[in-house]
N, C-alpha and C positions, 0 to 999 in steps of 0.2 A: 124566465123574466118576461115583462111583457110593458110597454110603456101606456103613459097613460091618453088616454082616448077624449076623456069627456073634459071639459072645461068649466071655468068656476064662473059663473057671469055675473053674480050678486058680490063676490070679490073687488075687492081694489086694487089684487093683485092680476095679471095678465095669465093666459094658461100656456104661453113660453117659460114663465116662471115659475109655474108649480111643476111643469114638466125636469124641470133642471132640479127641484126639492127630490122628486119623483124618480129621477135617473135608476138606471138597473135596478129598483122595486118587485118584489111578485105583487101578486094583484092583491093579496089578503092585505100587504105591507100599502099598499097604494090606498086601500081602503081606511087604513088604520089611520094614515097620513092626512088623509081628508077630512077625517075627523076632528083631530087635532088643529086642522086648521080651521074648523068653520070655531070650534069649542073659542081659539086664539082671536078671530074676531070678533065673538061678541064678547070675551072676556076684555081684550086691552081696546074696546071700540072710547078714543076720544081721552086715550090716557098717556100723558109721556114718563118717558125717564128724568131721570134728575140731570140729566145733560141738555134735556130740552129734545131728546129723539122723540119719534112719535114710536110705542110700544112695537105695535105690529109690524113698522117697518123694520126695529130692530131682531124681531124674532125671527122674520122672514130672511133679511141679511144672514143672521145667523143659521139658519138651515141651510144656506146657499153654501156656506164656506164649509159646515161638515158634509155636504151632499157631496161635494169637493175632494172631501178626503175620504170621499167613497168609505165614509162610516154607515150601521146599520140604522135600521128604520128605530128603533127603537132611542137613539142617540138624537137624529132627525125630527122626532115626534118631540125628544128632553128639550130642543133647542125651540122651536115653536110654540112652547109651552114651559118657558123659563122663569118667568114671573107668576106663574099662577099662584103661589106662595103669597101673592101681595095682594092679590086683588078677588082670589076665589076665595071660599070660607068650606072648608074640610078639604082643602086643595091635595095630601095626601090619600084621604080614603076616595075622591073621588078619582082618584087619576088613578089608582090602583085598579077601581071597578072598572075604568072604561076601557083602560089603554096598557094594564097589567103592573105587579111588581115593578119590575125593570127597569118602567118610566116612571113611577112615581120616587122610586129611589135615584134617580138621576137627577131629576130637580127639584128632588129634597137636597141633598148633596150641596147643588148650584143656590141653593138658600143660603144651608150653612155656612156654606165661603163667602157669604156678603159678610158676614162679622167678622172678617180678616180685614174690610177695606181699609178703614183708619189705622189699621197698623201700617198697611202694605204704602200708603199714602204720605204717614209720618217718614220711614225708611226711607223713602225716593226722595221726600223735600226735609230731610236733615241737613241743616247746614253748622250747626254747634258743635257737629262728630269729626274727628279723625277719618280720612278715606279707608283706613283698613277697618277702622269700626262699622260704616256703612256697609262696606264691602262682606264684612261676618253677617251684618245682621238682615240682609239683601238673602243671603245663603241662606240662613236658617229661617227666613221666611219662605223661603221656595222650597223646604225640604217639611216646612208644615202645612202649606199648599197641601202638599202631595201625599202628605198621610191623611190629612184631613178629608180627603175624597176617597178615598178607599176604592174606587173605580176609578183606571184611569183616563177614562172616555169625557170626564166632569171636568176634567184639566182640558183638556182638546176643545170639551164645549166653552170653559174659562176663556180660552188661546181664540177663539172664534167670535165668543162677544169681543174682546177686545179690537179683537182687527175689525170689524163690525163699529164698534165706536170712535177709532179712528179714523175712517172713511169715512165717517158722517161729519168727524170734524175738519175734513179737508178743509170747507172753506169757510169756517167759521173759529177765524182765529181770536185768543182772548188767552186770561190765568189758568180756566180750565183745563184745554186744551194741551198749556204747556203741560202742567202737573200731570194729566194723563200720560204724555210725552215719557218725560223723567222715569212714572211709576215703568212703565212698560220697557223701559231700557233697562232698567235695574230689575224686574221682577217676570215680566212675562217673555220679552225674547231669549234670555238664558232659558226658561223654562221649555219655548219652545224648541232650542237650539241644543237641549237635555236628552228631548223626547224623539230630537232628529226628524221634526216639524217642517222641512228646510222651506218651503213656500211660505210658510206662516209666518218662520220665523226673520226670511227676506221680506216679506211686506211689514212688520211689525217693526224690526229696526229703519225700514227707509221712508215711512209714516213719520216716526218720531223724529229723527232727526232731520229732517223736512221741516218741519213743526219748530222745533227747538234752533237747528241754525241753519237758516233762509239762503244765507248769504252764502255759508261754504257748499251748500246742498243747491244751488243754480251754478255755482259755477265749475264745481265737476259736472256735474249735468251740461253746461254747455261745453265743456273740452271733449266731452264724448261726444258729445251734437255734432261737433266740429268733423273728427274726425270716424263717423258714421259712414259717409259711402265712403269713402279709403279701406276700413274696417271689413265693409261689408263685401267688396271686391276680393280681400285679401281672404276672407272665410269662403266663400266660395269658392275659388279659388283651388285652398288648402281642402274645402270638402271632398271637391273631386278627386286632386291628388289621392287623399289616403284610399278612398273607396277602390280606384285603381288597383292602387298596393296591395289592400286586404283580399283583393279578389284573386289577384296574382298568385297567393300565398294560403288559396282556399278558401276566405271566410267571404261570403258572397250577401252575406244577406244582414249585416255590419248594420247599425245606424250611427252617419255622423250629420251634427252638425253643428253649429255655432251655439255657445251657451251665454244665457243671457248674463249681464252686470248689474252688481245691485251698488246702488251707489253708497251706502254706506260701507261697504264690507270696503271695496277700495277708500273709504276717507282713515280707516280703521287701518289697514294696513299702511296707508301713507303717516300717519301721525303714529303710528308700535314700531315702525320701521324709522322712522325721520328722514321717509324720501319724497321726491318731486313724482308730480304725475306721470312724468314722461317713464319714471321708473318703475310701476306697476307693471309686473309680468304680467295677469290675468284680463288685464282692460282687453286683449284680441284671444279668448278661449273657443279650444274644442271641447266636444263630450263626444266618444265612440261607445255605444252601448253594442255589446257581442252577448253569441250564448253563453261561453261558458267561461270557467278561469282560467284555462289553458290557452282561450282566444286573445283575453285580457292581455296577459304575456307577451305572446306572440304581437298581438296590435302594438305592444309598447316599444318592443323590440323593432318593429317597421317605424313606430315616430322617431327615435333615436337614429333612425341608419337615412331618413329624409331630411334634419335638422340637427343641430348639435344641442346636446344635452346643454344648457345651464349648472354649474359644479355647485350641490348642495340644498337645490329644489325639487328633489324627487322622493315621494312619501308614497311606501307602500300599506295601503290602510286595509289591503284585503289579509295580507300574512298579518299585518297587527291591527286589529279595528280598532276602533276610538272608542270610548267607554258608551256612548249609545247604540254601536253596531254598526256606525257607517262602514262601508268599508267602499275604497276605491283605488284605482293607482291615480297619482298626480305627479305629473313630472311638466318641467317649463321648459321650453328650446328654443335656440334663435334661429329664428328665418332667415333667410339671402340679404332681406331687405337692414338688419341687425337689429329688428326688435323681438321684443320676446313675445312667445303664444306657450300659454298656458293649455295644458290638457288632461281631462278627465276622461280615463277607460275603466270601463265597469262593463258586470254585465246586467240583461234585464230585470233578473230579481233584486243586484241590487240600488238598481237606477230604480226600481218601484217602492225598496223599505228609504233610499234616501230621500225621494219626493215625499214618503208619507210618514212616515217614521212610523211611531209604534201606530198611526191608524191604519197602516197595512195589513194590521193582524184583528181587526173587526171586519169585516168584510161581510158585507150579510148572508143570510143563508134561507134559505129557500123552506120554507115547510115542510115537514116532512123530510129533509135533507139530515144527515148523521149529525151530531153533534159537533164532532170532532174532522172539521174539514180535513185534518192530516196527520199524521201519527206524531209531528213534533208539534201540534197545537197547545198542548198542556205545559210543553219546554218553553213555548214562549210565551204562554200567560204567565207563565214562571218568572220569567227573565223580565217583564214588565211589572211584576210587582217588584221586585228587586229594586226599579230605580226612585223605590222610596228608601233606598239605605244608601243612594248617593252619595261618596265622601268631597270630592272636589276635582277642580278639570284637567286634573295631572295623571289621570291615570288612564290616559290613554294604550290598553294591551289587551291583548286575548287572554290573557292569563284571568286580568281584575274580570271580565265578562263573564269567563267559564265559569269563576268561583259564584259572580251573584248570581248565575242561570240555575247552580243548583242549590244555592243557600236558603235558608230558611226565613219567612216574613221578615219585616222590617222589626227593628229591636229599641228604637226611638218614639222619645214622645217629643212631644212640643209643647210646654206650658209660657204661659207669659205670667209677668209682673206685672203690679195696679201700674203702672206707668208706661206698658204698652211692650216694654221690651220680651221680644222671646228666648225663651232658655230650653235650649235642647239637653233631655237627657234620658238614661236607661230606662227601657221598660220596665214597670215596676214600682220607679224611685216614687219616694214619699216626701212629704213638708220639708223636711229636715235636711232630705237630700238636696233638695231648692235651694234651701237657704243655708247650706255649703257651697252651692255651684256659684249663687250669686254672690258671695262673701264670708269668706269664712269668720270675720264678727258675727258676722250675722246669725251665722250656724252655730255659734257660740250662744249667742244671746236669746236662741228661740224659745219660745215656751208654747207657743198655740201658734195656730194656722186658720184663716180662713181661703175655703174654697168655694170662687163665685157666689164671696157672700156670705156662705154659712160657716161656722164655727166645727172643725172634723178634728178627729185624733192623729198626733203628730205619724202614729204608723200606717194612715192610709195612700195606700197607691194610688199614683195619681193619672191621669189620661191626660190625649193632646187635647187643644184647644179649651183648657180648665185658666182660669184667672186665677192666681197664689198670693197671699197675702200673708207676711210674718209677721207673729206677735210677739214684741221682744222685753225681755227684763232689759234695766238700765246698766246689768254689768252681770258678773257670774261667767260659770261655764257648762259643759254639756253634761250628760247625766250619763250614767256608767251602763244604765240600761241601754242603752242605744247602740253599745257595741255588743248586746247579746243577740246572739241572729233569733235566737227564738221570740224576742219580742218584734222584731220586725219593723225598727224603726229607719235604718239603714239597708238598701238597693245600691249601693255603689261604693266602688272601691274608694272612690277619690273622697269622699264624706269621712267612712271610715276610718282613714289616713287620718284627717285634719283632727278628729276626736282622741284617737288615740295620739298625737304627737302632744296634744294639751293635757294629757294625763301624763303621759312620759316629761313633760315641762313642770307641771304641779309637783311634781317628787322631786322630779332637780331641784326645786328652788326650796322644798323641805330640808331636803340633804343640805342642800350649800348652810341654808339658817342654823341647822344642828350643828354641821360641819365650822361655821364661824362662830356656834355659842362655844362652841368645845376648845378652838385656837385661842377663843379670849377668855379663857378662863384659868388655861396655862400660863397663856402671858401674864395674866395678873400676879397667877402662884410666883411667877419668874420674876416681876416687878419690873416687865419689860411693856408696859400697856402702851409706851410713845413708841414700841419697834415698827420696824419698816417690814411690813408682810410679804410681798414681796422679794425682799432679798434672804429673809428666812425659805419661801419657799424654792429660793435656787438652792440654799442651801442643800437643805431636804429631797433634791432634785425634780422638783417639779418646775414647771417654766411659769405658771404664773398661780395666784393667789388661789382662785376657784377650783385648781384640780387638789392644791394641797385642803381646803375647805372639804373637800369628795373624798381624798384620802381620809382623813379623821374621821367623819361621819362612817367611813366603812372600818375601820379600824387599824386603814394600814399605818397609821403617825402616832406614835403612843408619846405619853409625856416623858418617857426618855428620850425620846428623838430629839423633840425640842429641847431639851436640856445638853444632851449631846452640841443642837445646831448653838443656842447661845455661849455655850460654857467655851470653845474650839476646840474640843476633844476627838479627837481624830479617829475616822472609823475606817477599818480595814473594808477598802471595796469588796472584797469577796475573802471567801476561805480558804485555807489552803489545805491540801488532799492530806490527811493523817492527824492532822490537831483532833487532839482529844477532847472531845467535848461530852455534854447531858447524850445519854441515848435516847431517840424519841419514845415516846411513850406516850399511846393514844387508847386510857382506858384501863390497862392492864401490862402487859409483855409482849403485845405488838411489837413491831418497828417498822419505817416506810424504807427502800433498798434505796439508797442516791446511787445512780450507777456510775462507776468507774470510783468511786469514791465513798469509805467508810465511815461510821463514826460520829456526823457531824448534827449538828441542834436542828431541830425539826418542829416546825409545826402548821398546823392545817388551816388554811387562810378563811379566815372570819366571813369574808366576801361572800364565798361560795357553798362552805363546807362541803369540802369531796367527801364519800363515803365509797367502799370499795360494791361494787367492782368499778368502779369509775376510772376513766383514763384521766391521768392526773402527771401533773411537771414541777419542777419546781424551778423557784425563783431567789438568788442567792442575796438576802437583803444586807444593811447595811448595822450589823450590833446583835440581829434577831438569829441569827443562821439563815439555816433553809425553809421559803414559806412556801406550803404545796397547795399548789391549784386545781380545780379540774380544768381540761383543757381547754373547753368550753368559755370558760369564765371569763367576760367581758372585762374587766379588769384587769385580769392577767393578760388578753392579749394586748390592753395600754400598755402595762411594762413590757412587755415583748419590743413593741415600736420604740419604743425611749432607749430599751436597755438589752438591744439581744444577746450580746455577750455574758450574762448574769442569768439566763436559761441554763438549767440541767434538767437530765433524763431522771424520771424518777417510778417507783413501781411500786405496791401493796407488796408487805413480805408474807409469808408461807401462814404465820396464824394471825392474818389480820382480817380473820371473819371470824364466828363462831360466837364466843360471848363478851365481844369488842363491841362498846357503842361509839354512834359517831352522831355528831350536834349535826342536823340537817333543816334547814327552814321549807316552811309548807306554807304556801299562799290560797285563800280560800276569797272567793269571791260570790254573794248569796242576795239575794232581795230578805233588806230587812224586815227583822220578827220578832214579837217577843219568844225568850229561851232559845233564840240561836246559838249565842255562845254555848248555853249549858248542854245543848245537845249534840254539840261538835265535842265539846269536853268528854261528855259520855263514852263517843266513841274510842277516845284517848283511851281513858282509862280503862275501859272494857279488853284494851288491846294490849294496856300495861306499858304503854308508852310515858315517858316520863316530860314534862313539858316545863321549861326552864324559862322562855319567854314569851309574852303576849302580848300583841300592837292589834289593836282595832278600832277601827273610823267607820262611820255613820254618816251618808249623806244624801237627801235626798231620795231615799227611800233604799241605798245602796247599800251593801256591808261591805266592808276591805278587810280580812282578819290576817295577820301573820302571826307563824309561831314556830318556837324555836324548840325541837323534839331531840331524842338521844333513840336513833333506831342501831338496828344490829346489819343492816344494807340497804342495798335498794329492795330486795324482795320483800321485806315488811314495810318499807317506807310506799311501795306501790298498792301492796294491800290497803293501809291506812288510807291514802288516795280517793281509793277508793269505795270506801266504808263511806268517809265523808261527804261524797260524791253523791250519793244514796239519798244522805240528811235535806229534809223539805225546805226548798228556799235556797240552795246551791247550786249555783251557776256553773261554775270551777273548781274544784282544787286543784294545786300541783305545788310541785317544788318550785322551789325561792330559787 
């Protein structure tokens, strides 16, 4: 490393202050850096921001604060040359030639997050939202910050114009100002207090709330003024003491000393807490920085035995770090005098990742130097992409840490809506998925998409920072294709869900219509069309109208039922063991075994149609005998909850395979065509299956086919399956 020698005289800047751009530099780096400045002055010469800074000072500022966090030349040069996007013309290919890749992708980067500001702007000065709505949409703006940069050195130089524009607005108070204020407490000190920024992130909260409220920000300020040399006796004081102790006990070469106050962090804990000033542990802190963990301990162990612990202030952040990697002990104790002193023991690595947080791990490197300053360098670029998959600030543990140091990229996009709002979701998701995330009407109602303007197919994947626009019908629902994963219209489980629950809705409300043409058509036969539905279906033991409507439509209510319910013909609840009754007969000379019990009327419920080898039970109905289910059967475990005492055991007898058919439903699901049916038919017949019923619906470019077959088990019913499976234009088949 070598500092720099020559001086800039044609500058407006002074050569103390390029010296400080220039800090720990090799000389290639110092030469590159010079460059970049002279390039920065005749580029921004006579040009301001839209704050009214004058350019180059703001670029300058901003070199000073990464020069700060001992970021590399190359980060140093992005910040110098932040604007050149606005005022040079091939501002990328020239900053590649001059100044390399690196730099040109840094403040390209620092470009494309200017088209974040109006959002990041509306968020902060929301005042029509809910605080928890601010509060989501504050989050998921910070979490598209950060994928949006893809380096996260563009956030750092973000975090450094801002502190950079606030110090310019010290004393030029005005609406701007606040609004900056606002933006920066909701969107850049989290961001920096994420990245464990901690100077950045203490000058950025004590700017703004400075800025924002005058009045409580002088007068903690002057209760510390107040009590400043009392403070500063009492740290002294205490400094000595421990350094005694620690030497006592071996550590000889210890740093303590009084750690600064940022006055917002105490207005913060006085208003989370609801206490007075006087009750702020931290207002009189130590910091002891030691070599290692085992001094940490020990140091802790000596402030405990010179001061009494405070019961329920002591946080050990090294056994558990914080979801950014701080780690430190903190423990508060009272002094003689009975106030409290706050203290922070750490050691020096990590009093230098807590000072810098992740700009600890850019560190420049010297020409010619390895790539790889340390064998865990790769771990912790790792761990810093990671905190683009952020979940929230609860997960304070070593465990949340370890998993994102070795997790894989980030799995988030960020798109926004025409109205500014951003919508986080899966890598991948497409239109469709949007607009289920943003409303499931709306998901319902999609038909086209524009993105950033153009007109794209509802299956394309979408990236962050894409503008989404849905194009919607005035009513309808989704399309059937959307849950074929081969078309690729759905990325997310939760879209998924909402599509298939409107199709599972669409049937209910077929069934119930069939299920009430069927009730009212009895009643008519009956001459009962003014009865009370209702008290028929208690009868019939259902609890309200809509399940008896479900019953009929599946076949379990025949019109003896109701004739039974109207007439008061009294029906034996169950059967009893030996009455002679019909022996089942399914086909031929089968019979199903009711165990424990011979004899009695059998038949195989319409619902499901079991076919053997099927596990199957039966249900003792009320006129019908025994109705046998598979045990599967969604209906059958209805009766179960209503009626478990009406459960029997039930089993296939000895020749109920062979040349027994059994009525089985097959559902076929296919993109319509002409001659579908007839070549699903084909297959049928080629296999000499016999087909008794056919339902089929067309919509939309969709086919729905069911049909009602007489196979000999499952082993031909799964061949069939699969034959169909085969046929061009089939999604699906399977059993009903």
């Amino acid at each position: 490393m070598v500092s720099v020698v020559h001086s800039l005289p044609e500058s407006g800047v002074d050569d103390a202050v390029f010296r400080q751009l220039a800090a720990d530099l090799g000389e290639d780096a110092v030469g590159r850096l010079t460059g970049a400045f002279r390039l920065a002055e005749e580029v921004y010469a006579g040009r301001t921001l839209g704050t009214g800074e004058d350019c180059l000072d703001h670029a300058v500022g901003m070199g000073l604060i990464v020069a700060s966090l001992r970021l590399d030349a190359d980060t140093r040069i992005a910040a110098l040359l932040f604007a050149a996007h606005d005022f040079l013309p091939d501002a990328g290919e020239k900053l590649a030639a001059d100044f390399g890749a690196p730099v040109a992708a840094l403040v390209g980067s620092l470009h494309r997050l200017k088209g974040l500001r109006p959002l990041t702007q509306a968020a902060a000065n929301a005042t029509n939202a809910g605080a928890a709505e601010v509060r989501a949409q504050a989050e998921v703006l910070r979490k598209m910050l950060l994928a949006m940069a893809e380096d996260i050195r563009v956030v750092l130089l973000r975090l450094a114009s801002r502190t950079q524009t606030l110090r310019w607005f010290t004393d030029k108070p005005g609406p701007a100002r606040d609004e900056a204020a606002r933006e920066t407490l909701e969107l850049y000190a989290p961001l920096a207090n994420r990245l464990g920024v901690w100077q950045t992130k203490w000058e950025l909260e004590d700017l703004s709330f400075r800025f924002l409220e005058p009045e409580t920000y002088k007068r903690i300020a002057k209760q510390l003024d107040e009590k400043r040399a009392e403070r500063e006796g009492f740290i002294a004081a205490a400094v000595q003491r421990l350094k005694d102790e620690l030497a006592k006990s071996g550590i000889t070469d210890a740093e303590v000393y009084g750690r600064p106050k940022h006055i917002y962090s105490i207005w913060s804990k006085m208003r989370g807490k609801d206490i007075d000033f006087s009750e702020v542990y931290d207002v009189r802190a130590l910091r002891i920085v030691v070599d290692s963990v085992r001094d940490c301990y020990t140091a802790l162990g000596i402030v405990h035995a010179l001061w009494q612990p405070i019961h329920g202030e002591f946080d050990d952040y090294i056994s558990h770090p914080k979801g950014n990697y701080y780690r430190s002990l903190h423990t508060a104790v009272m002094a003689e005098d009975g106030r409290a002193v706050e203290v922070q023991i750490r050691t020096h690595e990590m009093h230098h990742h807590a000072e810098l947080g992740v700009a600890a791990h850019w560190r420049y490197k010297e020409a010619g130097a390895p790539a790889k300053a340390d064998g865990a360098y790769d771990d912790k670029i790792a761990w810093l992409r990671q905190l683009l998959s952020w979940r929230d600030e609860v997960t304070d543990s070593a465990a949340w840490v370890e998993q994102f140091k070795r997790a894989a990229l980030d799995d988030t996009i960020y798109v926004m809506t025409p109205q500014g709002r951003v919508i986080d979701l899966a890598a991948g998701a497409t239109p469709v998925d949007f607009a289920y995330r943003v409303h499931t009407d709306l998901g319902h109602r999609c038909r086209g998409a524009k993105v950033d303007g153009h007109l794209v197919p509802l299956n394309t994947p979408l990236q962050s920072g894409q503008r989404v626009e849905i194009v919607t019908a005035k009513s309808g629902g989704p399309s059937r294709d959307w849950v074929n994963p081969a078309q690729g219209y759905l990325a997310t489980a939760r879209a998924r869900a909402k599509v298939k629950a409107w199709f599972a809705a669409l049937e209910s409300e077929e069934m119930l219509a069939q299920g009430r043409a069927t009730i009212a058509r009895e009643l008519q036969r009956e001459g009962q069309t003014q009865a009370n539905i209702e008290e028929l279906s208690h009868k019939l033991g259902y609890k309200h109208a809509d399940d008896l409507y479900l019953a009929s439509a599946r076949g379990d209510v025949t019109s003896r039922d109701i004739q039974v319910a109207f007439r008061g013909e009294v029906v034996p609840a169950a059967v009893e063991e030996g009455i002679q009754t019909k022996r089942s007969k399914v086909g031929g000379d089968s019979r199903i075994l009711i165990v424990g019990v011979d004899k009695l009327l059998t038949q195989l419920g319409r619902c499901c149609k079991p076919a053997p080898p099927d596990a199957i039970a039966g249900f003792v109905t009320r006129g019908r005998g025994v109705s046998i289910h598979r045990t599967e059967c969604a209906n059958f475990r209805n009766m179960i909850a209503r009626n478990p005492e009406r459960v029997i055991d039930a089993d296939w007898g000895g020749g109920a395979q062979q040349d027994l058919l059994y009525a089985v439903d097959i559902e076929v699901e296919a993109s319509d065509r002409q001659g579908l049916l007839r070549d699903i038919s084909e297959v049928l017949s080629r296999e000499k299956v016999n087909v008794t019923a056919v339902k089929t619906q067309s919509k939309a470019g969709a086919a729905r086919m069911g049909f009602t077959v007489e196979l000999g088990g499952l082993t031909q019913l799964q061949r069939v399956l699969a034959l169909i499976g085969e046929v061009p234009g089939v999604v699906s088949a399977r059993r009903g």
